[in-house]
TIVEX-878173 format. One record per residue (C-alpha): residue in three letters; z, x, y. Coordinates in steps of 0.25 Angstrom, whole numbers, plus 2048, in hexadecimal, padded with zeros to 3 digits. Layout:
BEGIN
ALAZXY...
//
This chain:
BEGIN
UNK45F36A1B4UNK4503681B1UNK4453701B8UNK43D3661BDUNK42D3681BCUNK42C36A1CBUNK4363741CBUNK43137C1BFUNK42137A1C6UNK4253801D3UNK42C38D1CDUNK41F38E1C5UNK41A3911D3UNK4253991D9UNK4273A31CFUNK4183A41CDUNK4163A71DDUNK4223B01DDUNK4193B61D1UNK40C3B71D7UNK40F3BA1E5UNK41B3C31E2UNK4123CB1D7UNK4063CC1DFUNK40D3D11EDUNK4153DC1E3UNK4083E11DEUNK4013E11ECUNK40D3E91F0UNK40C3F31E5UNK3FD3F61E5UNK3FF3F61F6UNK40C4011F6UNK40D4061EAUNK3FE4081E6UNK3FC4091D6UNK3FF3FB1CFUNK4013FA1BFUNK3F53F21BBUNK3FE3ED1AEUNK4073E71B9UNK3FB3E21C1UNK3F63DB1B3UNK4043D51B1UNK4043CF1BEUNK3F63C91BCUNK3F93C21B0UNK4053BD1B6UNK3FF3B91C1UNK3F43B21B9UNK4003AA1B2UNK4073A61BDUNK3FC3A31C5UNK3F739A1BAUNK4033931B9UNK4053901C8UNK3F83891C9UNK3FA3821BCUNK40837D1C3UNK40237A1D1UNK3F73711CAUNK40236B1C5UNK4093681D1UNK3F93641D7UNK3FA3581CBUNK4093551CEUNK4073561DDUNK3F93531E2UNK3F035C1E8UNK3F335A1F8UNK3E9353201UNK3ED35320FUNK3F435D219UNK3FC369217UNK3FD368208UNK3EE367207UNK3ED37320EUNK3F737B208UNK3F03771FBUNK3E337A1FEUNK3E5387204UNK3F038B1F7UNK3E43871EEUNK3DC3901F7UNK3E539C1F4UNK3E83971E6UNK3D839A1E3UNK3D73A71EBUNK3E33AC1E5UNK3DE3A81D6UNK3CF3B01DCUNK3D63BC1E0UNK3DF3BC1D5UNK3D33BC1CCUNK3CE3C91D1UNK3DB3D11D2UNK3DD3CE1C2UNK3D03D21C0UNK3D23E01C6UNK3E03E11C0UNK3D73DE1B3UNK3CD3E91B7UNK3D83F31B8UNK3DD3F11ACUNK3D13F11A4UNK3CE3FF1ABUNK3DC4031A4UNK3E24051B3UNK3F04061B2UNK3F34061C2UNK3EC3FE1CDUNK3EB4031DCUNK3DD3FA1E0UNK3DF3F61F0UNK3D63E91EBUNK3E13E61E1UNK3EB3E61EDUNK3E43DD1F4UNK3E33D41E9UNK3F23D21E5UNK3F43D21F6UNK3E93C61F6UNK3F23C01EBUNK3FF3C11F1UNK3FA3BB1FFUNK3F33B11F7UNK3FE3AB1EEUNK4093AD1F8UNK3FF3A4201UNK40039B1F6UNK40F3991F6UNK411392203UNK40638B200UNK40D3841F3UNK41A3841FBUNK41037A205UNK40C3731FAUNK4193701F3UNK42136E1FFUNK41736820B
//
């Protein structure tokens, strides 16, 4: 049985969601209850996120060309407000690399910032905005 490029596409996004929102909500837990975070772990989930972000957008472009970008009704919607979210995300993002980045240059080996928590909160409620929005998308 071949894997068809559809289904190969659309666990891209599955995995990658399950990823990014399943990381993200672990890591706003852990600096929420448990305080001190491992900033090597925090830096491994960055880059990971980085990758997998990458490759979402790069697939959902993908889909856009194979697709079309919607015009009219709920899907417009849906995709304007998930493109919304997509580049508040990547914004926020942005800044909570930069101070896992800043940590590690001070040679922290623990992270307990309230910011940072807010951060990774802002990027779980983001990306899990995101997924129903693609399931809109995908399904109408």
């Amino acid at each position: 049985m071949a894997v068809t490029q559809y289904v190969a596409v659309r666990s891209i996004h599955v995995l990658g969601s399950g990823f990014v929102v399943g990381g993200s909500a672990v890591l706003w837990l852990a600096l929420r209850a448990q305080g001190p975070v491992s900033v090597r772990l925090l830096s491994w989930f960055e880059a990971g996120f980085w990758a997998v972000l990458g490759v979402m957008v790069f697939t959902g472009l993908g889909n856009l060309v194979g697709f079309g970008i919607p015009t009219t009704g709920v899907r417009a919607s849906a995709f304007s407000i998930k493109l919304a979210c997509i580049l508040l995300l990547a914004a926020v993002s942005a800044v909570r690399s930069l101070s896992i980045a800043e940590l590690r240059r001070r040679d922290r080996e623990t992270a307990t910032a309230r910011g940072l928590r807010w951060l990774y909160a802002a990027t779980t409620l983001l990306s899990a905005t995101i997924v129903p929005l693609a399931g809109v998308l995908a399904r109408g």
